[in-house]
C-alpha distance (Angstrom), angle and dihedral (degrees) to the residues before:
residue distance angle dihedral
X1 . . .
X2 4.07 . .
X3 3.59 123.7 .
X4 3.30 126.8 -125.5
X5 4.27 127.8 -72.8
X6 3.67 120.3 -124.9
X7 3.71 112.8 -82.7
X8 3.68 83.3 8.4
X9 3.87 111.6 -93.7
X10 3.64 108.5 -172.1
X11 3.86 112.1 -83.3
X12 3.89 92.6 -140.2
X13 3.54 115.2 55.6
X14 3.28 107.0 177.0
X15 3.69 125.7 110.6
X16 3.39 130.0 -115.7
X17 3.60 117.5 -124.6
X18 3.89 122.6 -105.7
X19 3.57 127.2 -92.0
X20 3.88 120.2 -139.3
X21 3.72 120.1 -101.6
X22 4.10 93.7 -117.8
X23 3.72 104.6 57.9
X24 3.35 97.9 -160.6
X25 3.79 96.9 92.9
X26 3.92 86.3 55.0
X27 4.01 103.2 111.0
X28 4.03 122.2 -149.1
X29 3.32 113.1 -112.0
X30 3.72 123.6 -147.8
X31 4.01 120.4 -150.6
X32 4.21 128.5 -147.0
X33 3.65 115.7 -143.7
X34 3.65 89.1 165.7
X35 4.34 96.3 122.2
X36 4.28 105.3 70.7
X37 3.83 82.2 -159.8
X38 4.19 84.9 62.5
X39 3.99 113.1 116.2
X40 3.79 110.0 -152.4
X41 4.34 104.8 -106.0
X42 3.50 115.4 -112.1
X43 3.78 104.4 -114.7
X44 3.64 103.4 -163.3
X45 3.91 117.3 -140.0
X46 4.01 124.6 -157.3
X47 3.99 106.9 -94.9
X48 3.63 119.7 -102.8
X49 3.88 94.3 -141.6
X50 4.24 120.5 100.7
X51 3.96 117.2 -69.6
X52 3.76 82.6 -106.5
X53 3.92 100.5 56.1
X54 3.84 88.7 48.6
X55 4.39 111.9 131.0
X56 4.25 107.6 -106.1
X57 4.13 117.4 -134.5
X58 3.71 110.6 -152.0
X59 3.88 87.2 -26.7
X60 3.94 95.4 -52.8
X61 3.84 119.5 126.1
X62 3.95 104.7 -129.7
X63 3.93 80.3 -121.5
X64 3.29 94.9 76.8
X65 3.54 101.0 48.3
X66 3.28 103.2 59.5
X67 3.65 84.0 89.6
X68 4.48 119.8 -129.8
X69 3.92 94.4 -29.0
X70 3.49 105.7 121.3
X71 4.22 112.2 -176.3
X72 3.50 116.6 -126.4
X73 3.95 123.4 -127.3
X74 3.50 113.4 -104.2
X75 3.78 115.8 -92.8
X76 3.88 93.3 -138.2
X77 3.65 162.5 8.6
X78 3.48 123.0 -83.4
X79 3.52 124.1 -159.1
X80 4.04 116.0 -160.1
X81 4.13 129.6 -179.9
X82 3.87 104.0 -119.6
X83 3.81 104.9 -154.4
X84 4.34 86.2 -151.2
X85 3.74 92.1 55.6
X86 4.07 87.7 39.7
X87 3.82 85.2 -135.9
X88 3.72 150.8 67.5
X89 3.85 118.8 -73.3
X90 3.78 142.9 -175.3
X91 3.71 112.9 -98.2
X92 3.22 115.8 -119.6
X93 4.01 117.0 156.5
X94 3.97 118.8 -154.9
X95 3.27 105.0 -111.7
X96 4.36 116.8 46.7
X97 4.07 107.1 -94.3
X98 3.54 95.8 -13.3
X99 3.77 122.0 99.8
X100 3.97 134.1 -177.2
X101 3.58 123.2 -157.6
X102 3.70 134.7 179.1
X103 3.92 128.4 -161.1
X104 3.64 124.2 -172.9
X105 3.39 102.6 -130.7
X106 4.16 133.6 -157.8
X107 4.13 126.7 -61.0
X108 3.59 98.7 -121.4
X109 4.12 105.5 -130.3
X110 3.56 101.3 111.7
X111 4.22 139.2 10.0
X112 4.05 104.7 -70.0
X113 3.43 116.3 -113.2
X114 3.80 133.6 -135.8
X115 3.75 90.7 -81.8
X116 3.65 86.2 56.5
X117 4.28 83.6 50.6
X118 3.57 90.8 55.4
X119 3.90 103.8 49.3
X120 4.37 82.2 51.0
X121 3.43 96.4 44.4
X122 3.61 98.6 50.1
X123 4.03 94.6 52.4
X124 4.06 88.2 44.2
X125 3.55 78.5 61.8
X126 3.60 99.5 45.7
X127 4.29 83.2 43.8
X128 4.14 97.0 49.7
X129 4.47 84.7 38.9
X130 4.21 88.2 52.9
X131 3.82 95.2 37.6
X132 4.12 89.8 46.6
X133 3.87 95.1 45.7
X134 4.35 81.8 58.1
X135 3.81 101.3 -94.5
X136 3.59 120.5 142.2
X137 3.84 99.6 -135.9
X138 4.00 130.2 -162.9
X139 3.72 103.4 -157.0
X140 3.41 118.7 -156.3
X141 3.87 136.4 -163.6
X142 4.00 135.6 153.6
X143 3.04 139.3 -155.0
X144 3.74 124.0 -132.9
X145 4.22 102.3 -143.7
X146 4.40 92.1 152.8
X147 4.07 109.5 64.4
X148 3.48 136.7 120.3
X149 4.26 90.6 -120.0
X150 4.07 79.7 61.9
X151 3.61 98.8 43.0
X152 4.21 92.1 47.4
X153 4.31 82.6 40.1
X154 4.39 78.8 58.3
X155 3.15 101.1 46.4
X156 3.43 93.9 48.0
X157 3.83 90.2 55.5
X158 3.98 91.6 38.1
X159 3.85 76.6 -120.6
X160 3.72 138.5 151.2
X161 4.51 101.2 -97.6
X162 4.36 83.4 -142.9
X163 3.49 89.7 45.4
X164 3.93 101.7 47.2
X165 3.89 86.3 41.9
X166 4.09 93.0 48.0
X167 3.84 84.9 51.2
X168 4.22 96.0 46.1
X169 4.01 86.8 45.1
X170 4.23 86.1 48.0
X171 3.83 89.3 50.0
X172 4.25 97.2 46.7
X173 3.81 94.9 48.7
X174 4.25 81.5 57.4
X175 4.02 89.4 48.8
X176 4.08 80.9 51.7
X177 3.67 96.9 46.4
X178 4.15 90.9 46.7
X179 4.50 83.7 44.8
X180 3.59 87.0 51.4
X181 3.86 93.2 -124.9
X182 3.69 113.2 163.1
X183 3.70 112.4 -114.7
X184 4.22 113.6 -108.0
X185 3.47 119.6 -106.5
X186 3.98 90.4 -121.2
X187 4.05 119.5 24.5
X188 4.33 94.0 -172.5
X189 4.02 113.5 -179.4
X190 3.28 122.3 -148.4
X191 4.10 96.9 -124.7
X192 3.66 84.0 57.6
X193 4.04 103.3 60.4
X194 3.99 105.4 36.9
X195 3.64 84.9 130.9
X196 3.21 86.2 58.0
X197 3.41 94.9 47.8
X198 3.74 94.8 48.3
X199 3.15 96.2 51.3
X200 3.75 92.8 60.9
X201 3.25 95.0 51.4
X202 3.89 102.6 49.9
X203 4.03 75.1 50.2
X204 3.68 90.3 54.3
X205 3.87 95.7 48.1
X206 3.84 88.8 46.0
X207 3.48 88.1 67.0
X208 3.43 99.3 46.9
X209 3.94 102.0 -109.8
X210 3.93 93.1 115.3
X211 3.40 141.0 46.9
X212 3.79 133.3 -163.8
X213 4.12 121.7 -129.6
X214 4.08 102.1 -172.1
X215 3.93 103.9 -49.3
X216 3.53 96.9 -19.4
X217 4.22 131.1 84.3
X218 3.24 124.3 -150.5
X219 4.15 127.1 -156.6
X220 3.95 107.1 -122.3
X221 3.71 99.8 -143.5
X222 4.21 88.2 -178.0
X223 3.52 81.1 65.0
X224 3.52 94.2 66.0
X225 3.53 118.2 50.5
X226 3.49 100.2 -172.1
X227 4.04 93.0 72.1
X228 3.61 120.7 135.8
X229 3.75 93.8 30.9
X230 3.88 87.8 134.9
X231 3.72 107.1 42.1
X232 3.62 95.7 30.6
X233 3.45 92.2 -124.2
X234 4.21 128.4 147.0
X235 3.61 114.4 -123.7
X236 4.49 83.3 -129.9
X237 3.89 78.8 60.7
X238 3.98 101.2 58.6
X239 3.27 124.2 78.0
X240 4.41 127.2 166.5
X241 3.23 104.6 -64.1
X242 3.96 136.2 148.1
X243 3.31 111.6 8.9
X244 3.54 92.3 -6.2
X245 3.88 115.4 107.3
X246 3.77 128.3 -135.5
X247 3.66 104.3 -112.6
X248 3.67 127.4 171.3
X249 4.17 88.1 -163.7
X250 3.53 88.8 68.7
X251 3.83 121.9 96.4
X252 4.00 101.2 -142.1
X253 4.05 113.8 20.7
X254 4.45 86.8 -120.9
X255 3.66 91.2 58.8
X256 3.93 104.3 116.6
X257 3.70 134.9 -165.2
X258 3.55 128.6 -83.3
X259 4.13 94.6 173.1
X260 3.43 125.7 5.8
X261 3.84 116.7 -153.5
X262 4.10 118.1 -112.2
X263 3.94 113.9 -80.8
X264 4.25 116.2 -156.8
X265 3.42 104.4 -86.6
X266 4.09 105.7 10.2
X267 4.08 121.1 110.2
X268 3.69 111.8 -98.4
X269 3.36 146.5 -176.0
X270 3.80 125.9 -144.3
X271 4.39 112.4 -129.4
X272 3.78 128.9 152.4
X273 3.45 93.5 -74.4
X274 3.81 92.1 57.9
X275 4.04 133.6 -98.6
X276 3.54 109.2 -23.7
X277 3.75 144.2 112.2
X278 3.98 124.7 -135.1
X279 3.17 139.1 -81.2
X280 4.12 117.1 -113.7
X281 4.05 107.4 -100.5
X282 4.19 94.9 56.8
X283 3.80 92.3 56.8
X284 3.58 93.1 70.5
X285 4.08 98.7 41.0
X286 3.98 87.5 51.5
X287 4.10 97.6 51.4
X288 3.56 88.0 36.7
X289 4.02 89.8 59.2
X290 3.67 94.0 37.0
X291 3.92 87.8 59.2
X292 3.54 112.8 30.8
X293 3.36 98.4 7.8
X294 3.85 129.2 -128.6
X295 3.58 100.3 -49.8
X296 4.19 118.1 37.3
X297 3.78 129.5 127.2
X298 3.93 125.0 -96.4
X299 3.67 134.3 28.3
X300 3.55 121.3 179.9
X301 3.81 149.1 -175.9
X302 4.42 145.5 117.0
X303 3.41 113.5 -37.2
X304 3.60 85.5 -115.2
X305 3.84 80.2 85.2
X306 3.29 104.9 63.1
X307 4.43 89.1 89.4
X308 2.10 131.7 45.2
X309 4.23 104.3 10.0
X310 3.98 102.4 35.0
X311 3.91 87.1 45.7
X312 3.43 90.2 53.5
X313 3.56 101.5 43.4
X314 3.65 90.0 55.2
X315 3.92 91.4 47.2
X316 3.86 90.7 53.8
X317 4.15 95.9 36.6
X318 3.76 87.8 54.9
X319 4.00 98.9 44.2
X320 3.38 90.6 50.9
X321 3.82 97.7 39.5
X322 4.15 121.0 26.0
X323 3.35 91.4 -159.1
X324 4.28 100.3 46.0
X325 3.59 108.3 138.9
X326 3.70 140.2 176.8
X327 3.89 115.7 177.5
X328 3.81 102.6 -158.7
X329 3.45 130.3 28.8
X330 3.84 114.7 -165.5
X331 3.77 136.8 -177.8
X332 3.31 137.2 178.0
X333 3.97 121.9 -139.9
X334 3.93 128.4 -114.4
X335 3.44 142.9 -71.1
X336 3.99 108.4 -123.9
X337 3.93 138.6 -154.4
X338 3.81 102.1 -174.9
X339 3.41 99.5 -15.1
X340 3.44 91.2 -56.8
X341 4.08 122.0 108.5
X342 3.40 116.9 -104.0
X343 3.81 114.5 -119.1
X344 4.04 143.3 146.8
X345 3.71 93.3 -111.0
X346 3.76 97.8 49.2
X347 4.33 87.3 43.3
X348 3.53 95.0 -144.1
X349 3.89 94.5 110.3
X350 3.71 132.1 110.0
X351 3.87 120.9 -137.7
X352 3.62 112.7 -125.3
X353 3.98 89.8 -127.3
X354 3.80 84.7 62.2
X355 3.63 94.8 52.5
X356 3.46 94.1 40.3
X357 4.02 90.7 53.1
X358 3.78 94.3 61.9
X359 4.13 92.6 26.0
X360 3.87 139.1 61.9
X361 4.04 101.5 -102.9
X362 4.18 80.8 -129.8
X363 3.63 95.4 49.4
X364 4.04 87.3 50.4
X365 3.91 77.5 47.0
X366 3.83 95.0 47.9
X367 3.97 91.6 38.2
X368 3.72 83.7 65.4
X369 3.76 112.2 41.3
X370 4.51 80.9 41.4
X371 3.93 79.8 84.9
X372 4.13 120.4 52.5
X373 3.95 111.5 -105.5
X374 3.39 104.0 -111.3
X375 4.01 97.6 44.2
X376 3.83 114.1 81.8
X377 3.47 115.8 -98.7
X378 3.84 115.5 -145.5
X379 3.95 118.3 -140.7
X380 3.63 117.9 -128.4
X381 3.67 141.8 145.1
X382 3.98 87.7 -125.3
X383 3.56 89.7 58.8
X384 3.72 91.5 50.6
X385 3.53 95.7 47.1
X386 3.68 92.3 52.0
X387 3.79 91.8 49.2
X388 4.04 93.8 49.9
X389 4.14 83.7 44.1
X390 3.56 92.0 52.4
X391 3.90 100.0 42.6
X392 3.65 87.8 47.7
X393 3.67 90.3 63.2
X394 3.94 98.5 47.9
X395 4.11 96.2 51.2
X396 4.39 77.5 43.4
X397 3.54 84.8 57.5
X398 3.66 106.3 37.7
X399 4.31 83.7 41.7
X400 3.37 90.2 54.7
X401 4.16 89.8 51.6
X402 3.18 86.4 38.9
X403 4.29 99.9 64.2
X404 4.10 84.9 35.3
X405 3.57 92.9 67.6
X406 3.37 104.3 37.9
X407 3.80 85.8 75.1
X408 3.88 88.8 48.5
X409 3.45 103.4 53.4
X410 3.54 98.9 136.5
X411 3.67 146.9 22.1
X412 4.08 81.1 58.1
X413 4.19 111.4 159.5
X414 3.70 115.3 -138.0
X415 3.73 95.7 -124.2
X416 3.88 136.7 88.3
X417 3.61 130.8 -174.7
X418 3.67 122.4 -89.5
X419 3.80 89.2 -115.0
X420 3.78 95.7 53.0
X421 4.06 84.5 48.5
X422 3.32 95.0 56.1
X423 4.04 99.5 51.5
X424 4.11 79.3 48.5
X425 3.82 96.2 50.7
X426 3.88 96.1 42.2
X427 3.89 83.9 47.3
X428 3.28 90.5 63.7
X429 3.22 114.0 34.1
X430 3.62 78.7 50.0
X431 3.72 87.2 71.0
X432 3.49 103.9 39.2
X433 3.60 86.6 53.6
X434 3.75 101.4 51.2
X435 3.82 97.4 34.1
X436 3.99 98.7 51.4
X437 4.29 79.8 51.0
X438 3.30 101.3 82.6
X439 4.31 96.3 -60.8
X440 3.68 90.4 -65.7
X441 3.87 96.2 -177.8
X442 4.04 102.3 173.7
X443 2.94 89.9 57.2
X444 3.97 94.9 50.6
X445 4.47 87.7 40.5
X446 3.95 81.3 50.3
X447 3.85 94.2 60.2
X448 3.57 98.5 51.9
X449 3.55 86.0 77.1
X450 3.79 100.1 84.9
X451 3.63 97.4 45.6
X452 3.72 91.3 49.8
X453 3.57 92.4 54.0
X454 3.88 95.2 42.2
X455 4.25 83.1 53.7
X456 3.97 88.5 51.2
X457 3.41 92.0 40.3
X458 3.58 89.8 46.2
X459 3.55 92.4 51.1
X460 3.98 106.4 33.8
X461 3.78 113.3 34.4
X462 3.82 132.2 80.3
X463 4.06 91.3 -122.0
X464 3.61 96.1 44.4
X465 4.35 95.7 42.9
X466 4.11 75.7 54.3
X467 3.69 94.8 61.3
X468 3.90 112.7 111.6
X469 3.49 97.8 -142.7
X470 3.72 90.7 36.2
X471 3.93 91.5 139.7
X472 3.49 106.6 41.3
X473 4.17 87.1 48.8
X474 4.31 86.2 52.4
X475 3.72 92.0 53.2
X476 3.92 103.6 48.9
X477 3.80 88.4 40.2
X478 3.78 82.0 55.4
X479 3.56 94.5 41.6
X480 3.94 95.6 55.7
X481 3.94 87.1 42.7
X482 3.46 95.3 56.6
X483 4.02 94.2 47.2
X484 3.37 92.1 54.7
X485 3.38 91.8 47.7
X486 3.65 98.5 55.7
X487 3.98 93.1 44.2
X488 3.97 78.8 63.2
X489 3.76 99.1 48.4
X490 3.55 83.0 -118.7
X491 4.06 102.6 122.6
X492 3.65 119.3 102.5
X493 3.66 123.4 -139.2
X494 4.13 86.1 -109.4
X495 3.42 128.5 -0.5
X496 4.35 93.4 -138.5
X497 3.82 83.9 51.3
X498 3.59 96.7 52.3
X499 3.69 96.4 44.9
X500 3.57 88.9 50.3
X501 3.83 92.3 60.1
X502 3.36 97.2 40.6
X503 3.78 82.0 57.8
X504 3.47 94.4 54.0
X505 3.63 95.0 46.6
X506 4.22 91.7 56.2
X507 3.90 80.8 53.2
X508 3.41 100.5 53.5
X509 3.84 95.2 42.8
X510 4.25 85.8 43.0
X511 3.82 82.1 50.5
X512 3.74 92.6 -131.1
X513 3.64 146.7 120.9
X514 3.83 122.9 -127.2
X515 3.26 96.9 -129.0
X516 4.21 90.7 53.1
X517 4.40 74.3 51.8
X518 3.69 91.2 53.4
X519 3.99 93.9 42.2
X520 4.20 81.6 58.7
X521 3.54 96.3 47.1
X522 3.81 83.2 56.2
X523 3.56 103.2 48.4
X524 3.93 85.0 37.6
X525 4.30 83.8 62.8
X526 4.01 89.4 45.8
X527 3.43 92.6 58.3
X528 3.62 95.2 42.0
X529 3.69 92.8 47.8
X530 3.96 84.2 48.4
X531 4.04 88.9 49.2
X532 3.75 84.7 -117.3
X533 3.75 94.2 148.4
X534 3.51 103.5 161.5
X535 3.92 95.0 62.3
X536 3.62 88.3 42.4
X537 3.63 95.6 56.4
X538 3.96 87.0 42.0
X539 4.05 86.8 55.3
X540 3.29 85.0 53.6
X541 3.73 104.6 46.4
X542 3.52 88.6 40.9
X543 4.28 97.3 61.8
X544 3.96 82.5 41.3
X545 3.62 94.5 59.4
X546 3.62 89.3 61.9
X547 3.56 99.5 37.1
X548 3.62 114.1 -83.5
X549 3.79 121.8 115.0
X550 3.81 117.7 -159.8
X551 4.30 120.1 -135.7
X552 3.71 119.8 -150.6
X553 3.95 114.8 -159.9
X554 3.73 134.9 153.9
X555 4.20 82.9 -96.0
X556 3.61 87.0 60.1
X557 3.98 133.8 -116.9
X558 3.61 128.7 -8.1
X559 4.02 135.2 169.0
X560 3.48 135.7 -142.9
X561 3.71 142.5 -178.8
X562 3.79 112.5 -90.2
X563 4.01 135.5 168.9
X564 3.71 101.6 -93.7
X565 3.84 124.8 -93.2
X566 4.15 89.7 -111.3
X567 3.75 95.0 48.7
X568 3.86 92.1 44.3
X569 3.68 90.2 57.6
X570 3.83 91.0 44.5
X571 3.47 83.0 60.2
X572 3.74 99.5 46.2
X573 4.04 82.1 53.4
X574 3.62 90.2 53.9
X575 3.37 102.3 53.4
């Protein structure tokens, strides 16, 4: 494997290809890690540096191999909340059209939990948002596999650390693929770039940021006087903290570890400063430079991150490169159970695959983006309900559209009434609007309200099945709907699939069969048909306790899923 460059240009230079404007022809991918001899791929992302600094092969610009695609400009601004500056800032990424972004991603020890879900989901967002305004985005994400958690998680198991971590990492790219997160360009693991990693931090000591005690070095953060730019914090004010060890060795409390010397029984590596592996900040100012190089646009992750990891990473980018550079810093806020944040250590967290085993993957999805990113999101079942209620109803909606058409697929005019226009052009501007300020989703889930009613309007009222143009209006409200959708990683592979899980789901959580449903509805129309009103109102009330609302229509009776009769008056009392 190569070392590292001076000042840490990116190693791999060449640029990813482009992604299409409407996402929704962008297939999941899954990914094998079944061999433990497998190396992680190099996947090799465009380089953050000027057009002119760019590496030659065999004379050729990298611009002109990338064969007829020519990018297209980005349609519009973006405005994004930079937590350096403290406050929201035009985007505008380094290098024309092209934008690098790095997320620190989980420490696989255990299944992630919806916190976890929330950090991902937001920068998928930010990813599909970037790549549908035109950019050309590397996208990248680690994977922490060499940490003391894992080692103790090991040890615990009597249990290979690589291993365990190769099977954690295995299990949260499924709870990606089932939250419809886009996989990163670049998924780098830690075991897989210690030279990488050494090399920064001979670089580091070179300079005379970092000092070695025995086998171990230590950050000096006197040394750098520009420490707790991020967080705001005064170097009087730190002290060790998480993940930072009390150590008498050290020369100010807030120095952290760079390398820490080989312990009986713990995976190590050997370096200059003897066996060892390093210590948790470094990992993610290595990859990032072996990616995108020392300068690139976004990095991302919790607020949790802010200190001590983002402070550090900037402390160690910048001693070992003057000119390191990141131009906004984003996190997103947390998860909480009773006002408190969720998290492993506190063990008041949910995994994702036990949300996801009584919940819709996209109304987890939905549940999260329903709040905006950097507000805290509180978990409840209420919530959850709502968002599986609410989701229902769109893919109802776009279903319903959906079988209309198919028996119009031709013959359609071009033209739709002015009213229908203007629901469509609100819509979207609508969108635009709120997503290039700052990804303000709710605000984006809150406008799909009028279309969706103009659709079942459209398709389920006297005045609407009147409309002339009734078709043509149904399928470019549909149309816009489902773009928007996609750009939020919100479309489902089919709509009568979906629906059909979703109805399983409210089931299972109901505790119920559908045909022990269907044997209600019928003894629910005996008693109506015998005037017995009372029991039919208590069949009713009964499947609506537990979450399942009843439809009369001339066709008969249907169910659906619905939030349950308790939580809905919990909610009532709320508000």
């Amino acid at each position: 494997m190569g070392t590292l460059l001076k000042c840490y240009k990116p190693l791999f230079s060449i640029r990813f290809s482009s992604f299409p404007n409407s996402l929704h022809s962008v297939q999941l991918r899954t990914h094998s890690f079944n061999n433990p001899k497998r190396r992680n791929p190099i996947r090799r992302c465009f380089s953050s540096l000027s057009p002119s600094s760019r590496p030659l092969i065999n004379g050729t610009t990298l611009d002109k191999m990338d064969g007829n695609r020519q990018p297209g400009s980005p349609s519009s601004e973006m405005w994004l909340h930079n937590t350096m500056s403290k406050k929201k800032e035009l985007f505008k990424p380094k290098v024309e059209d092209k934008v690098g972004m790095y997320v620190c991603g989980v420490t696989a020890y255990d299944l992630s939990h919806i916190g976890h879900a929330r950090v991902y989901v937001t920068f998928d967002v930010l990813y599909r948002y970037l790549k549908h305004l035109g950019y050309e985005v590397c996208y990248v994400r680690n994977f922490t596999d060499v940490d003391d958690k894992i080692i103790a998680r090991a040890n615990e198991l009597a249990e290979d650390p690589i291993s365990l971590s190769r099977r954690y990492c295995d299990e949260f790219i499924q709870d990606m693929v089932h939250l419809q997160c886009l996989p990163p360009s670049v998924e780098p693991r830690v075991s897989d770039h210690m030279p990488h990693i050494i090399d920064m931090i001979k670089q580091i000591v070179d300079n005379g940021y970092a000092y070695r005690v025995e086998g171990d070095v230590f950050f000096s953060v006197e040394n750098f006087p520009e420490y707790g730019q991020l967080s705001g914090r005064k170097l009087e004010d730190n002290r060790a903290g998480e993940r930072v060890a009390v150590d008498s060795r050290k020369r100010n409390p807030a120095d952290f570890a760079l390398w820490k010397s080989a312990k009986e029984g713990e995976p190590f590596w050997e370096s200059p400063w003897g066996p060892g592996r390093p210590g948790w900040h470094i990992e993610c100012s290595a990859m990032s430079a072996a990616y995108l190089g020392y300068s690139f646009d976004i990095h991302g992750g919790g607020m949790d991150l802010v200190f001590p990891h983002h402070e550090n990473e900037i402390a160690q980018s910048c001693a070992a490169c003057k000119q390191s550079n990141v131009s906004y810093w984003i996190h997103n806020g947390f998860v909480t159970v009773d006002s408190e944040k969720m998290s492993k250590s506190l063990g008041n967290f949910f995994t994702i695959r036990e949300v996801i085993n009584l919940y819709h993957p996209l109304a987890l999805r939905l549940f999260l983006m329903g709040t905006h990113y950097r507000s805290p999101i509180n978990y409840s079942d209420v919530l959850l309900e709502s968002a599986s209620e609410r989701i229902f109803y769109i893919y109802q909606t776009l279903h319903d559209c959906e079988n209309v058409l198919s028996q119009h697929d031709k013959g359609l005019q071009e033209s739709i009434p002015p009213e229908t226009l203007n629901v469509i052009n609100k819509f979207h501007n609508d969108f635009s609007t709120s997503m290039s300020d700052d990804l303000h989703t709710p605000v984006v889930l809150a406008a799909l309200s009028d279309p969706l009613k103009t659709i079942n309007d459209l398709l389920h009222t006297r005045k609407g099945k009147k409309q002339a143009t009734r078709i043509e209006s149904v399928a470019a409200l549909e149309k816009i709907i489902r773009n928007v959708l996609s750009v939020l990683g919100l479309m489902p592979t089919s709509y009568s699939e979906a629906l059909q899980q979703l109805r399983e789901m409210a089931l299972k959580r109901a505790k119920l069969t559908e045909d022990k449903i269907l044997q209600k509805i019928e003894e629910r129309s005996e008693a109506r048909k015998n005037k017995d009103y009372e029991k039919s109102d208590a069949i009713r009330k009964d499947l609506a306790v537990v979450g399942i609302a009843l439809m009369d229509s001339p066709d008969g009776t249907s169910w659906r899923p619905a939030i349950p009769l308790p939580l809905q008056e919990q909610q009532v009392a709320a508000t």
